[in-house]
Every structure is written in structure tokens, then in C-alpha cells.
DSSP file (Angstrom, degrees, kcal/mol; ACC not computed):
  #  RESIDUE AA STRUCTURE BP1 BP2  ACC     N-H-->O    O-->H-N    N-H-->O    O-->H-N    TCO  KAPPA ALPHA  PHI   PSI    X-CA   Y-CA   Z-CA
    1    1 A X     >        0   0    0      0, 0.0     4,-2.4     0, 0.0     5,-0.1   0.000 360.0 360.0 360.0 -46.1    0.0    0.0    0.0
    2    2 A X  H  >  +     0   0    0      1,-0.2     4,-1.3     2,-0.2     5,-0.0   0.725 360.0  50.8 -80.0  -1.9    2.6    2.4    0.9
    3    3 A X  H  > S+     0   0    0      2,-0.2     4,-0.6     3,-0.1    -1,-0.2   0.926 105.0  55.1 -62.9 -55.2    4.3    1.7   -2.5
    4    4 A X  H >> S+     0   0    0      2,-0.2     4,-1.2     3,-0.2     3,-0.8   0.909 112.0  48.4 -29.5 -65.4    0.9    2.3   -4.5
    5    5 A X  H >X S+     0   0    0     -4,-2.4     3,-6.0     1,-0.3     4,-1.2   0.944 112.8  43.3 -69.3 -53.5    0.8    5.9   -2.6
    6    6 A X  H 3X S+     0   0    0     -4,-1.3     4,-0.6     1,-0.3    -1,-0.3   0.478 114.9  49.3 -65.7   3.3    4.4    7.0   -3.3
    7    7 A X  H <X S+     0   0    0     -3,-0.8     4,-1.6    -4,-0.6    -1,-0.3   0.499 114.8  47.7 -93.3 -20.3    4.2    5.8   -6.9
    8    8 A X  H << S+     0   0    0     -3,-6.0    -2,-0.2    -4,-1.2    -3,-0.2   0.807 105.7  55.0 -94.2 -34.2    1.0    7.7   -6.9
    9    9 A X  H >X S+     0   0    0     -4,-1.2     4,-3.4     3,-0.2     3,-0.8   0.832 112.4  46.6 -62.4 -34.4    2.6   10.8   -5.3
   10   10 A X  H 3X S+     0   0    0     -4,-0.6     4,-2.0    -5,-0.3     2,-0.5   0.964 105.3  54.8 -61.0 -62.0    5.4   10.8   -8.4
   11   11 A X  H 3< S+     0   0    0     -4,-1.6    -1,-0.3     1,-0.2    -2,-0.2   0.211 109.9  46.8 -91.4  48.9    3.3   10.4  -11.0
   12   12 A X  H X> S+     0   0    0     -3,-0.8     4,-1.7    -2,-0.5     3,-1.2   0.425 118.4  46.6-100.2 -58.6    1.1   13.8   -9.7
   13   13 A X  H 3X S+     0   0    0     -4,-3.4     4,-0.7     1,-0.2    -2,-0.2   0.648 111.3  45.4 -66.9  -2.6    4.3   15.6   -9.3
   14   14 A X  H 3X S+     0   0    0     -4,-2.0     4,-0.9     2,-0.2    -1,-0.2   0.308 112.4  52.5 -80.8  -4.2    5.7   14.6  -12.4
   15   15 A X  H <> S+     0   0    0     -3,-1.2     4,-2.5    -5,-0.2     5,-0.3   0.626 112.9  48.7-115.9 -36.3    2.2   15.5  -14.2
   16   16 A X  H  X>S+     0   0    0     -4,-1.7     5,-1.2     1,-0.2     4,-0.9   0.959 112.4  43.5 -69.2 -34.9    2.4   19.1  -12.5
   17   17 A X  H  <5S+     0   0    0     -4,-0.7    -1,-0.2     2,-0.2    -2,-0.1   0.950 116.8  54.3 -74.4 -41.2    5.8   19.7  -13.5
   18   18 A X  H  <5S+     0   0    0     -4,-0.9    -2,-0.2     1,-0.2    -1,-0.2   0.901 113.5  40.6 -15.8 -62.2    4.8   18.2  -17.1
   19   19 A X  H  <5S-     0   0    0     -4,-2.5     4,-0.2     1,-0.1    -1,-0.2   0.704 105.9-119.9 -90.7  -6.5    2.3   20.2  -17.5
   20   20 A X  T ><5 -     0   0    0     -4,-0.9     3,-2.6    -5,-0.3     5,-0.2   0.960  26.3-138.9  55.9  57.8    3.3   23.5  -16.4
   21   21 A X  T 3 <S+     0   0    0     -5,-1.2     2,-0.8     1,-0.2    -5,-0.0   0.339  78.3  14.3  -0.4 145.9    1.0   23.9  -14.0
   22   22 A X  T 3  S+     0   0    0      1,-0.1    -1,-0.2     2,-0.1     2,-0.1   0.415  87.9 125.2  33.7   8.1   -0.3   27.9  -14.2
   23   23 A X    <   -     0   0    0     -3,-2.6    -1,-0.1    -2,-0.8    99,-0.0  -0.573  62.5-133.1 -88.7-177.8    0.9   28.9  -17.3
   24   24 A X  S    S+     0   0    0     -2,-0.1    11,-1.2    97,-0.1    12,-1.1  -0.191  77.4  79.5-124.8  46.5   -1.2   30.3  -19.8
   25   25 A X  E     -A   34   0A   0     -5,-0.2     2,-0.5     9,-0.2     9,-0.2  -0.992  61.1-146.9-142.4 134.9    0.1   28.3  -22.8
   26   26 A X  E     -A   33   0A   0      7,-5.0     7,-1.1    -2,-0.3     2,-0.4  -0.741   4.5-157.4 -94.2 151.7   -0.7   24.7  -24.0
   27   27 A X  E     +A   32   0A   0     -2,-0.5     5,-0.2     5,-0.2     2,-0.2  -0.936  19.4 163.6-158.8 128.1    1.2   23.0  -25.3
   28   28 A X  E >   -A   31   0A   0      3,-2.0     3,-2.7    -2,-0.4    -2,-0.0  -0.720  66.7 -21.0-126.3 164.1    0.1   20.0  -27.7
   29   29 A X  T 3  S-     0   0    0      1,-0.3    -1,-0.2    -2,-0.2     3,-0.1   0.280 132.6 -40.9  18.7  71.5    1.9   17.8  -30.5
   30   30 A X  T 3  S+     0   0    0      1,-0.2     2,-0.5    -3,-0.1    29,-0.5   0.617 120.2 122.1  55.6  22.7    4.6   20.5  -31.0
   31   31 A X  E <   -A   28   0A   0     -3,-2.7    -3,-2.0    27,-0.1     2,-0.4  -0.912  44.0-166.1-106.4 130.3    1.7   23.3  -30.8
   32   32 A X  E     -AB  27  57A   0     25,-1.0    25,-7.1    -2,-0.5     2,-0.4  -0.998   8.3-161.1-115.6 140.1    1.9   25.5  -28.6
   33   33 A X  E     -AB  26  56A   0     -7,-1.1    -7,-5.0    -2,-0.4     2,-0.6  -0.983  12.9-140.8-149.1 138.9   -1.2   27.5  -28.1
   34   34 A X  E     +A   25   0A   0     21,-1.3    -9,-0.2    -2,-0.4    21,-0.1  -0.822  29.8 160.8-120.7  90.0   -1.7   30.8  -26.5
   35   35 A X      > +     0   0    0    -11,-1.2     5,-0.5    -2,-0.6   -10,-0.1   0.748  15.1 144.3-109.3 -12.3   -4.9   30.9  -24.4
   36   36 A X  T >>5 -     0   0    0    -12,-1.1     3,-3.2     1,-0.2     4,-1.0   0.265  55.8-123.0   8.5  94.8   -4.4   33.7  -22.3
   37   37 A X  T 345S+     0   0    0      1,-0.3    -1,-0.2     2,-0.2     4,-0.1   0.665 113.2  55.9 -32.1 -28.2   -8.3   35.7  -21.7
   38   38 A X  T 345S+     0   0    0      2,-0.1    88,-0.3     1,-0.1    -1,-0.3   0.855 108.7  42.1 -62.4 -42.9   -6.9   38.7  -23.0
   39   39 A X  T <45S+     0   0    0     -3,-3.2    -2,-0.2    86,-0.2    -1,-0.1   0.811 125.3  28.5-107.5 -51.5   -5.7   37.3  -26.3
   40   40 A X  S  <<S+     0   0    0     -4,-1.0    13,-0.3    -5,-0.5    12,-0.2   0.086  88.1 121.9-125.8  34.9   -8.5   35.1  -27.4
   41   41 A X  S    S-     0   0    0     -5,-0.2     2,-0.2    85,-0.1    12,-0.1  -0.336  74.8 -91.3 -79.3 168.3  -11.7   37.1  -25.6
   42   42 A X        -     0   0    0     -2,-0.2     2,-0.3     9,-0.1     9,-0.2  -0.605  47.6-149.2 -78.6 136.4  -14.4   38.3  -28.1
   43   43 A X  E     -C   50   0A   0      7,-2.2     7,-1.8    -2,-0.2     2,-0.2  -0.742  18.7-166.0 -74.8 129.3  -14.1   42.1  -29.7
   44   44 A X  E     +C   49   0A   0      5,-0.3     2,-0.6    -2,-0.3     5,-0.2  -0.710  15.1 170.5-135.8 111.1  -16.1   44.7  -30.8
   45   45 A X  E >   -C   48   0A   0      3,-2.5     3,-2.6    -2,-0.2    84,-0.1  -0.932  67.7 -42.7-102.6 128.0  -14.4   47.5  -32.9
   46   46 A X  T 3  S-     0   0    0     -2,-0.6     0, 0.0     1,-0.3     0, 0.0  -0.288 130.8 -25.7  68.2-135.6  -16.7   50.3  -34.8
   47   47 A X  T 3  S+     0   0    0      2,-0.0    24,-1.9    24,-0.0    25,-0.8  -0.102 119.2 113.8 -96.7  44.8  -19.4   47.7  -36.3
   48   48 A X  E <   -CD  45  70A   0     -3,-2.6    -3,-2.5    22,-0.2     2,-0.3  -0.997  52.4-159.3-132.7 143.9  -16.9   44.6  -36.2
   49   49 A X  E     -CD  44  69A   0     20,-1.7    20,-0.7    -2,-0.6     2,-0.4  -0.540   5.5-168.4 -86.7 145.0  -17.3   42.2  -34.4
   50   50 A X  E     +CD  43  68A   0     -7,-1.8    -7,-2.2    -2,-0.3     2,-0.3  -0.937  32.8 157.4-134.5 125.7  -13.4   40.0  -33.9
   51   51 A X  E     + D   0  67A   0     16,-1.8    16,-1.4    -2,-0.4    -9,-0.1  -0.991  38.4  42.1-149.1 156.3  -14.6   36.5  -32.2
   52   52 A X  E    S-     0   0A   0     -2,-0.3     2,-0.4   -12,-0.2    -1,-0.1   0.911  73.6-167.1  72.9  39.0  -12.9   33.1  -32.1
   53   53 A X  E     -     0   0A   0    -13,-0.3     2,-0.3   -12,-0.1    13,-0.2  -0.399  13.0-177.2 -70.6 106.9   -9.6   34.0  -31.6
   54   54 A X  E     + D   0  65A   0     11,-0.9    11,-2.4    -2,-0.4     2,-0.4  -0.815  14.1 177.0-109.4 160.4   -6.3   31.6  -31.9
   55   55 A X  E     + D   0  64A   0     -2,-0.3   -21,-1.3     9,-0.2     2,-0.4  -0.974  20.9 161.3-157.3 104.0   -2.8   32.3  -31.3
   56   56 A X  E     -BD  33  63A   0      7,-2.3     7,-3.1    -2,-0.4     2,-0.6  -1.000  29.3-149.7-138.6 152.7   -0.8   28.8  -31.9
   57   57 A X  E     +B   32   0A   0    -25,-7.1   -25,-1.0    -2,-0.4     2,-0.4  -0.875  36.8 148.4-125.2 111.2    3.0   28.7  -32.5
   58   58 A X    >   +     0   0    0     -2,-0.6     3,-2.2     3,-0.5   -27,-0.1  -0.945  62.2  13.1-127.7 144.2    3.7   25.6  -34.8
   59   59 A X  T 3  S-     0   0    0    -29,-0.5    -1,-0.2    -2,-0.4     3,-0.1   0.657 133.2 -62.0  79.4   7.0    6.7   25.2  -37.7
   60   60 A X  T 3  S+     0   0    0      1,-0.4    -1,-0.3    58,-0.0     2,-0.3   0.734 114.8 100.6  63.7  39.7    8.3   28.2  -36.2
   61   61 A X    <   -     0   0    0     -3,-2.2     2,-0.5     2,-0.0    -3,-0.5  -0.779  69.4-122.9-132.0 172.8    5.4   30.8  -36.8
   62   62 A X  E     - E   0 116A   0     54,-1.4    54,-4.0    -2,-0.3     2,-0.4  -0.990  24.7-165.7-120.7 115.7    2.6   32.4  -35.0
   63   63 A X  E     -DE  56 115A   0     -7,-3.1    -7,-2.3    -2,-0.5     2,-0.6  -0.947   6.0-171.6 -95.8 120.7   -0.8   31.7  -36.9
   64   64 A X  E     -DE  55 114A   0     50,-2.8    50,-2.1    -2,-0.4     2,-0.2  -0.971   5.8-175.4-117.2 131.0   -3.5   34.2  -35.4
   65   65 A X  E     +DE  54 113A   0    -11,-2.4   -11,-0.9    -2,-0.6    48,-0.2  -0.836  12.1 154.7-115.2 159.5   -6.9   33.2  -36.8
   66   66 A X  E     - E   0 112A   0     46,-0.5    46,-1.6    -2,-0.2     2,-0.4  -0.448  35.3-120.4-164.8 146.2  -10.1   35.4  -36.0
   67   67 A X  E     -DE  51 111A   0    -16,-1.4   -16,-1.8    44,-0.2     2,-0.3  -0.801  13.6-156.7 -87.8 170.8  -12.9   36.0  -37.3
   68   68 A X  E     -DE  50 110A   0     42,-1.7    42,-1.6    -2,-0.4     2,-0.6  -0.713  12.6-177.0-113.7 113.3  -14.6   39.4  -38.5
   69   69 A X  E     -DE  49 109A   0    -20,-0.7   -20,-1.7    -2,-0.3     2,-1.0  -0.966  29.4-127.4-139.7 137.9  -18.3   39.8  -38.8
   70   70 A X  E     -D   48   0A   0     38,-2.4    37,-4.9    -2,-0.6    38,-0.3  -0.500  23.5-172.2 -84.0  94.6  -20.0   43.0  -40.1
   71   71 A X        +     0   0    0    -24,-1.9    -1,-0.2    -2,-1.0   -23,-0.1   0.777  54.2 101.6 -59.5 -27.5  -22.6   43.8  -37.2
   72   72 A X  S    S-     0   0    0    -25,-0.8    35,-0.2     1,-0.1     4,-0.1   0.200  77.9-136.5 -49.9 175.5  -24.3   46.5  -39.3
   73   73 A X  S    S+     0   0    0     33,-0.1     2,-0.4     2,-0.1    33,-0.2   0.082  93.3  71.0-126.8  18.8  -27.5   46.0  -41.1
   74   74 A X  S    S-     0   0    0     31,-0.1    -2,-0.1    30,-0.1    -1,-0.0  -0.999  98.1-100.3-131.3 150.5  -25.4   48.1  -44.2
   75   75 A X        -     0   0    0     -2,-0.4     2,-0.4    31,-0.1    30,-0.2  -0.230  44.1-159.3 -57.1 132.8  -22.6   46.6  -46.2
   76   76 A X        -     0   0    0     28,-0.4    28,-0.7    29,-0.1     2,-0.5  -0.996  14.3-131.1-148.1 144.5  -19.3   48.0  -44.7
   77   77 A X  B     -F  103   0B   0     -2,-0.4    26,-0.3    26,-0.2     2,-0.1  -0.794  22.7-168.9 -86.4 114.7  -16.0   48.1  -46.5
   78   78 A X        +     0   0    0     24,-1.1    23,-0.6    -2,-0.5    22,-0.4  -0.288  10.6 173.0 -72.9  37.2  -12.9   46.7  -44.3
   79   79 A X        -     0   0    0     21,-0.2     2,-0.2    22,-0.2    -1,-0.1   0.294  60.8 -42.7  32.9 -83.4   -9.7   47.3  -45.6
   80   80 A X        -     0   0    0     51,-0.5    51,-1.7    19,-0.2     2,-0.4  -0.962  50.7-156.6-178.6 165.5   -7.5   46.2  -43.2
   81   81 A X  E     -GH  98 130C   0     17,-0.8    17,-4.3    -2,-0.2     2,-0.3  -0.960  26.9-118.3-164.6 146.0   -7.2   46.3  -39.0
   82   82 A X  E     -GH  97 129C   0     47,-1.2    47,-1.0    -2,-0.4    15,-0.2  -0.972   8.9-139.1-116.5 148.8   -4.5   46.0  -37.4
   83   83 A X  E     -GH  96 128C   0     13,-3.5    13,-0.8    -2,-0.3     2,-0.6  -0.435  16.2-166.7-102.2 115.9   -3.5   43.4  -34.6
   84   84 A X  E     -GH  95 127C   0     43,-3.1    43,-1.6    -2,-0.2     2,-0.4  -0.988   7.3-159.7-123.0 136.5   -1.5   44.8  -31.5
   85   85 A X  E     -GH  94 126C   0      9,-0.8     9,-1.2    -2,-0.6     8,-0.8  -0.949  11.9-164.3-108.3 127.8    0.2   42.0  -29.4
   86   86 A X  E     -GH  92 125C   0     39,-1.7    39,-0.8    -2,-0.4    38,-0.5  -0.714  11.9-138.1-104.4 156.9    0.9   43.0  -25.9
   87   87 A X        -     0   0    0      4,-1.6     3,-0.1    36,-0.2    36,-0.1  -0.297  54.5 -74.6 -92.4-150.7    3.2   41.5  -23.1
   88   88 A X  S    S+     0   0    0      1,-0.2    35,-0.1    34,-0.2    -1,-0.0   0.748 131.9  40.2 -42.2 -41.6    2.2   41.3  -19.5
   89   89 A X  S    S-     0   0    0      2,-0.1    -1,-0.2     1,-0.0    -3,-0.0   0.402 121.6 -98.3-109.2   9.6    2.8   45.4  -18.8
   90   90 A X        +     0   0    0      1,-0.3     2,-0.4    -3,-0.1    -2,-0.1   0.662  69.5 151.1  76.1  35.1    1.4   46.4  -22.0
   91   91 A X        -     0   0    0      1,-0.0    -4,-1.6     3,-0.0     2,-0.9  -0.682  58.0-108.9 -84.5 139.2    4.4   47.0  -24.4
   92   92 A X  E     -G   86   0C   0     -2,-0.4    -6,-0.3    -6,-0.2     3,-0.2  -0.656  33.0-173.2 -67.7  83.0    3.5   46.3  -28.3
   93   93 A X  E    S-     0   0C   0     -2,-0.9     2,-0.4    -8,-0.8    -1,-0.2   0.989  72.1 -29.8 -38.5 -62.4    5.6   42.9  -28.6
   94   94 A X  E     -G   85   0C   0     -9,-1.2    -9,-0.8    -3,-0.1     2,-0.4  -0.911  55.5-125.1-173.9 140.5    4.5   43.4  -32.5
   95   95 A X  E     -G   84   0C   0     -2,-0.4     2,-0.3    -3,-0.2   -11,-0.2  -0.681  27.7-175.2 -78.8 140.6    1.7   44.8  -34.9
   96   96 A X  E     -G   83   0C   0    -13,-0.8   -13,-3.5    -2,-0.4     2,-0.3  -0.959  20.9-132.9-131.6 145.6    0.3   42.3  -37.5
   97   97 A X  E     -G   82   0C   0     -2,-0.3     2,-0.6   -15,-0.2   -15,-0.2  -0.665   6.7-158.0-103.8 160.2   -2.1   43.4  -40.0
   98   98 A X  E     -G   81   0C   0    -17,-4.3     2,-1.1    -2,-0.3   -17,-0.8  -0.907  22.7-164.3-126.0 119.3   -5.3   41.2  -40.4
   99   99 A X        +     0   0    0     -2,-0.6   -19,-0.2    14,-0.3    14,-0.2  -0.825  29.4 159.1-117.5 129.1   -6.2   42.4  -44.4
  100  100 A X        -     0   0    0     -2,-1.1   -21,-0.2   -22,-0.4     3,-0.1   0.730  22.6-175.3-118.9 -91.0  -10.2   41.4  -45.8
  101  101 A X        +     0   0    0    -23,-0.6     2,-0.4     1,-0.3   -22,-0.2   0.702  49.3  81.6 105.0  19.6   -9.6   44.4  -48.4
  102  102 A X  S    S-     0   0    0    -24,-0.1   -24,-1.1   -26,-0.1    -1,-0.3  -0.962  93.3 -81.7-166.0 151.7  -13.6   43.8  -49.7
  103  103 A X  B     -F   77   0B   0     -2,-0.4   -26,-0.2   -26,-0.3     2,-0.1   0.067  38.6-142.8 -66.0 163.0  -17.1   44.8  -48.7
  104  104 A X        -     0   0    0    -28,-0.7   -28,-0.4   -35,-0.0     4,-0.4  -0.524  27.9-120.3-139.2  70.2  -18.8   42.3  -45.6
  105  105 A X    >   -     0   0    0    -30,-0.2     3,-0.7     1,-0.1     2,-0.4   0.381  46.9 -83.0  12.4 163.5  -22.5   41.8  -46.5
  106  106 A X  T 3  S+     0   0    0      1,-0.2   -35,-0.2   -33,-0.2    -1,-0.1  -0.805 120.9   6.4 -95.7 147.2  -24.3   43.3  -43.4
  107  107 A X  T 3  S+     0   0    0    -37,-4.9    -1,-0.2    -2,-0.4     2,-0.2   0.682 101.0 122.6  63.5   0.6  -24.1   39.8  -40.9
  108  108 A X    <   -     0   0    0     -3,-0.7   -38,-2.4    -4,-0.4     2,-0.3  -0.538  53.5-144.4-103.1 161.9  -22.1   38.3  -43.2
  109  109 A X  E     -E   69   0A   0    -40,-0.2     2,-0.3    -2,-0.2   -40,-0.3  -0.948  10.9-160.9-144.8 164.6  -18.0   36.9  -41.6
  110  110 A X  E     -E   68   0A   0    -42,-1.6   -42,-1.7    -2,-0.3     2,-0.7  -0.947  11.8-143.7-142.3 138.6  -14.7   36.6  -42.7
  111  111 A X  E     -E   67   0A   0     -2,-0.3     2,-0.4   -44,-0.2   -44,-0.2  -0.967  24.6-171.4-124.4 139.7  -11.9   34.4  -41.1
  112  112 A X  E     -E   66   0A   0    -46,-1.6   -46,-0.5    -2,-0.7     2,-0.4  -0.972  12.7-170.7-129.1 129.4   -8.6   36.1  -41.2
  113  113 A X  E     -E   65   0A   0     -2,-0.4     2,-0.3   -48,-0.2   -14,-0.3  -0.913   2.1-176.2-120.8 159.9   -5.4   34.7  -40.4
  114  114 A X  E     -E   64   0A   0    -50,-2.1   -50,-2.8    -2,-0.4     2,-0.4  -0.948  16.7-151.7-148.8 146.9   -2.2   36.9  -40.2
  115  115 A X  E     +E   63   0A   0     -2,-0.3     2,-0.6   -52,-0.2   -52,-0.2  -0.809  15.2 178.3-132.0 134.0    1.3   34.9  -39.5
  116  116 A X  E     -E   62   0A   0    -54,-4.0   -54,-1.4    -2,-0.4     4,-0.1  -0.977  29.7-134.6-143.6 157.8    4.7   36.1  -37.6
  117  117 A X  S    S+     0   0    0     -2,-0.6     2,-0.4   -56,-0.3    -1,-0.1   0.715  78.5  99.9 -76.6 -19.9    8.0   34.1  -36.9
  118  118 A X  S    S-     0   0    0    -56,-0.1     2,-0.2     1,-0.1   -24,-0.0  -0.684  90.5-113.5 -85.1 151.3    8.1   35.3  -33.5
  119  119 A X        +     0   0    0     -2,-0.4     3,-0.2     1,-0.2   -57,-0.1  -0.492  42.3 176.2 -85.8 103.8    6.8   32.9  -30.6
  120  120 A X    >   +     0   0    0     -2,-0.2     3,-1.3     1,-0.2    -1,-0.2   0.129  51.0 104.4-127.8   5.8    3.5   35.5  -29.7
  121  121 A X  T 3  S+     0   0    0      1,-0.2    -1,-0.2   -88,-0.1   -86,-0.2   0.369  71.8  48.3-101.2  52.5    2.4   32.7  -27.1
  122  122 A X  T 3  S+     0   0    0     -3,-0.2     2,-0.8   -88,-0.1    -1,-0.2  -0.183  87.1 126.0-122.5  35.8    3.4   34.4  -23.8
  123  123 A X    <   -     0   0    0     -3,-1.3   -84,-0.2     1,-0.2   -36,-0.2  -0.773  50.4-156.7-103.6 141.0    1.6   37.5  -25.2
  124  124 A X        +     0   0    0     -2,-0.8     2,-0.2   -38,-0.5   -37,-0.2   0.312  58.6   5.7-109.0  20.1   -0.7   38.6  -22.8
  125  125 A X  E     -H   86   0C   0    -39,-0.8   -39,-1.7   -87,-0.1     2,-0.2  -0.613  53.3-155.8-167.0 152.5   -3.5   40.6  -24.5
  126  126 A X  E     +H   85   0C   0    -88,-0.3     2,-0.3   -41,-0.2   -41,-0.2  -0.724  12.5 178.8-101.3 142.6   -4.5   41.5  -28.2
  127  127 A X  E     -H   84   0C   0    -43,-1.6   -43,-3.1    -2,-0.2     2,-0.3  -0.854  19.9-132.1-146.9 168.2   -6.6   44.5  -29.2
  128  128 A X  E     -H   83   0C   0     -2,-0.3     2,-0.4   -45,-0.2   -45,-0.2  -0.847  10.3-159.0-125.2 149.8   -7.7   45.6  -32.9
  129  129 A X  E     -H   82   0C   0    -47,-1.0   -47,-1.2    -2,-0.3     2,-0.4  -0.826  17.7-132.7-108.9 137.3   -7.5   48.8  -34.8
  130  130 A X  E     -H   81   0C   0     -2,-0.4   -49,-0.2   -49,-0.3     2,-0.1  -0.966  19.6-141.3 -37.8  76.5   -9.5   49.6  -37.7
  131  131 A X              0   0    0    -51,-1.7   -51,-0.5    -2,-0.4   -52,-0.1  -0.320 360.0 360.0-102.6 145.1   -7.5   51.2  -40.8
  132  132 A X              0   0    0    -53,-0.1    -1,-0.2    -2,-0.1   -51,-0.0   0.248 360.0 360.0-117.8 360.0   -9.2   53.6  -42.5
């Protein structure tokens, strides 16, 4: 019995140290994925919407997916927006542009991905800009 527990007590501290207990990154089959409330909470800029937000760092890139959906009840033009990645104290780690470049049907969505080389899952919040 008392083998059982200390065999049981190893493999619970070996599964905390594994897993990295309290960070705010997963990390899956070589993915690491960036879940952080800040980063992949729901948006609303002007009449867009930005919902369904990923941040994974695979292959040596950062893939940010989100999509963009035109809340308006009139057809609105997007351009482009831009992406600010923040750390912890709210320095710009790095702008990425998310570019639709085309009209959004009123209700209508768009999934946009935008890519960087740098490792953007310890970034601890995302906000969007709107380029005009």
C-alpha cells in the first residue's frame, strides 16, 4: 500500500511539473497554443465584431486566426485592421495586420489569419484597430 501511494505521489508531481501547472500556454503535438483571456476574448471594434480568436505557434510561426463579422444592417467596407500583441505590462511585442480588403455583407464573416515568426504565445492581450 505504501508503495501504491508513493508511486501515486510521483506520478502527480511529475504531471504538474509536465504540464506546467499555471501557465497560460498549451502546449500539444509540438503546438503551442496561446490561451491567455486577454488574447482570445471576443471584440467589438466600430461595427466589427473579432470573435474566435487563436494564437498557436507551430513550424516556427505564430498563426493568429479570428474572425470578422459585419454587425451593421449596411454593407461596410474593411480594408484592413490592425493586430496589437501586448506583453504582461502592456508593451506592443509586435503589430500584425489582419487584411479582408472587400465589402462584408451586413451579418455576413470573414476568417482572417495573419502569421509572424516570432513565438506571440506568452503574449498577454490582443486589441484591434480599424484602418481607414
Amino acid at each position: 500500500m505504501k508503495k501504491t501511494v508513493k508511486i501515486a505521489i510521483f506520478l502527480l508531481c511529475m504531471m504538474t511539473i509536465l504540464t506546467g501547472c499555471g501557465k497560460k500556454t498549451n502546449i500539444t503535438d509540438g503546438i503551442k497554443r496561446n490561451t491567455n483571456e486577454d488574447v482570445i476574448k471576443d471584440q467589438k471594434v466600430e461595427v466589427f465584431e473579432f470573435t474566435n480568436t487563436s494564437l498557436v505557434y507551430e513550424e516556427g510561426r505564430s498563426k493568429l486566426e479570428v474572425i470578422v463579422t459585419n454587425t451593421s444592417e449596411e454593407v461596410a467596407y474593411l480594408s484592413e485592421f490592425k493586430i496589437h500583441v501586448k506583453d504582461e505590462n502592456g508593451n506592443e511585442i509586435i503589430e500584425l495586420i489582419g487584411f479582408v480588403g472587400e465589402q462584408i455583407e451586413p451579418k455576413e464573416s470573414r476568417l482572417i489569419t495573419s502569421y509572424s515568426i516570432q513565438d506571440l504565445t506568452n503574449a498577454s492581450s490582443i486589441s484591434y484597430e480599424i484602418v481607414k
